[in-house]
C-alpha positions as CSV (number, residue, x, y, z in Angstrom):
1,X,91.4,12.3,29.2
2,X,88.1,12.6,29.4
3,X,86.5,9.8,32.0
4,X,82.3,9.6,32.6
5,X,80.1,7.6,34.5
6,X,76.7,6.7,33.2
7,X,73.9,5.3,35.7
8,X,70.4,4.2,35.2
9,X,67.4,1.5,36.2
10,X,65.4,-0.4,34.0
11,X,62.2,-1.7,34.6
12,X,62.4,-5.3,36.7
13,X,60.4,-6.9,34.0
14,X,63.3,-5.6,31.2
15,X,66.7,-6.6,32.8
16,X,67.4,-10.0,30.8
17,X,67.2,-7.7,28.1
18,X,69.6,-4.7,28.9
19,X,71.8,-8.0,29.5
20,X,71.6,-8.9,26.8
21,X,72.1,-5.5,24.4
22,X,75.0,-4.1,26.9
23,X,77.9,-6.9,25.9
24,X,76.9,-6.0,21.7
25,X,76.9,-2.3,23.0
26,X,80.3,-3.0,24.7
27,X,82.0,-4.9,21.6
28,X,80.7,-2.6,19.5
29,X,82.7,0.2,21.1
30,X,85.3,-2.3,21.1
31,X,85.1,-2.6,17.1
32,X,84.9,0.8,16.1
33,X,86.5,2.8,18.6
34,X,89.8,0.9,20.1
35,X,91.0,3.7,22.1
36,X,88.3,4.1,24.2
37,X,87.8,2.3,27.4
38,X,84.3,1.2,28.4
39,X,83.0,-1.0,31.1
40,X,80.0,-1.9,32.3
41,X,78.5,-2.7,35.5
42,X,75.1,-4.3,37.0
43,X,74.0,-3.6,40.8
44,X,70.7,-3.9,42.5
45,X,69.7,-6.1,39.9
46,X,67.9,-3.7,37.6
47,X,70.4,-1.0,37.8
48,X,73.5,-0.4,35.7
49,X,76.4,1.4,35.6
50,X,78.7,2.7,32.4
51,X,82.2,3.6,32.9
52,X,83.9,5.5,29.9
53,X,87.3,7.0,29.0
54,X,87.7,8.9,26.1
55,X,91.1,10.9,24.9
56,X,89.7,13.8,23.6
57,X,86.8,15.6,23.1
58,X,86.5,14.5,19.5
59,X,86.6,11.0,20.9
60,X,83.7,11.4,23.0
61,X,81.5,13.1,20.3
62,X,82.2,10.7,18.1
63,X,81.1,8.5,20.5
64,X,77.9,9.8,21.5
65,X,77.0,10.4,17.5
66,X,77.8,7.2,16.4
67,X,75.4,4.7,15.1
68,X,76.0,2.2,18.0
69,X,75.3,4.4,20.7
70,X,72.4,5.7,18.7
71,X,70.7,2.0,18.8
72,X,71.9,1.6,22.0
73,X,69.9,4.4,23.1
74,X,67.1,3.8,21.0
75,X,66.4,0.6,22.6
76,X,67.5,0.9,26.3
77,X,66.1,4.7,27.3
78,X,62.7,3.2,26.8
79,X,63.0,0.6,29.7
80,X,64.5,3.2,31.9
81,X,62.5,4.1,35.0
82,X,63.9,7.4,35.1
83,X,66.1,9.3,32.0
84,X,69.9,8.0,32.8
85,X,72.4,10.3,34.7
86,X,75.7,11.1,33.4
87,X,78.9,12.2,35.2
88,X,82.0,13.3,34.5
89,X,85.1,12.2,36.6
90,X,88.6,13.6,37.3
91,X,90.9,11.0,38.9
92,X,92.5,11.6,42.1
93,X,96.3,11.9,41.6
């Protein structure tokens, strides 16, 4: 399993719309990839938070190649503040 955490801030002036592109992201995912689990999270009110669990590695590249996250990133990396930071997890067993 591969689990990451994604975590950025968007301008104050462009937060309604990150709301507004994250839940099509999200059902997007939903749509085309069913096996992989994706959250999403808002704190500080301009900043955001992705969870993501993918099974394998061919999972995840398909992920980040597809033409959803492609858009997605195409629209929200603009209104970043600074480029988003990415993580990866290992749970605690």
């Amino acid at each position: 399993m591969i689990i990451k955490l994604a975590m950025y801030s968007v301008k104050p002036e462009r937060v309604e719309i990150v709301k507004k592109v994250i839940p099509e992201f999200v059902n997007s995912i939903k749509q085309n990839e069913p096996e992989t689990f994706y959250e999403s999270y808002n704190y500080e009110e301009n900043s955001f938070v992705h969870l993501m669990k993918f099974k394998t590695r061919e999972a995840e590249e398909y992920h980040r190649n597809s033409e959803h996250t492609k858009k997605f990133v195409e629209i929200i990396y603009p209104e970043c503040i600074k480029p988003p930071v990415f993580k990866d997890l290992e749970e605690v067993k």
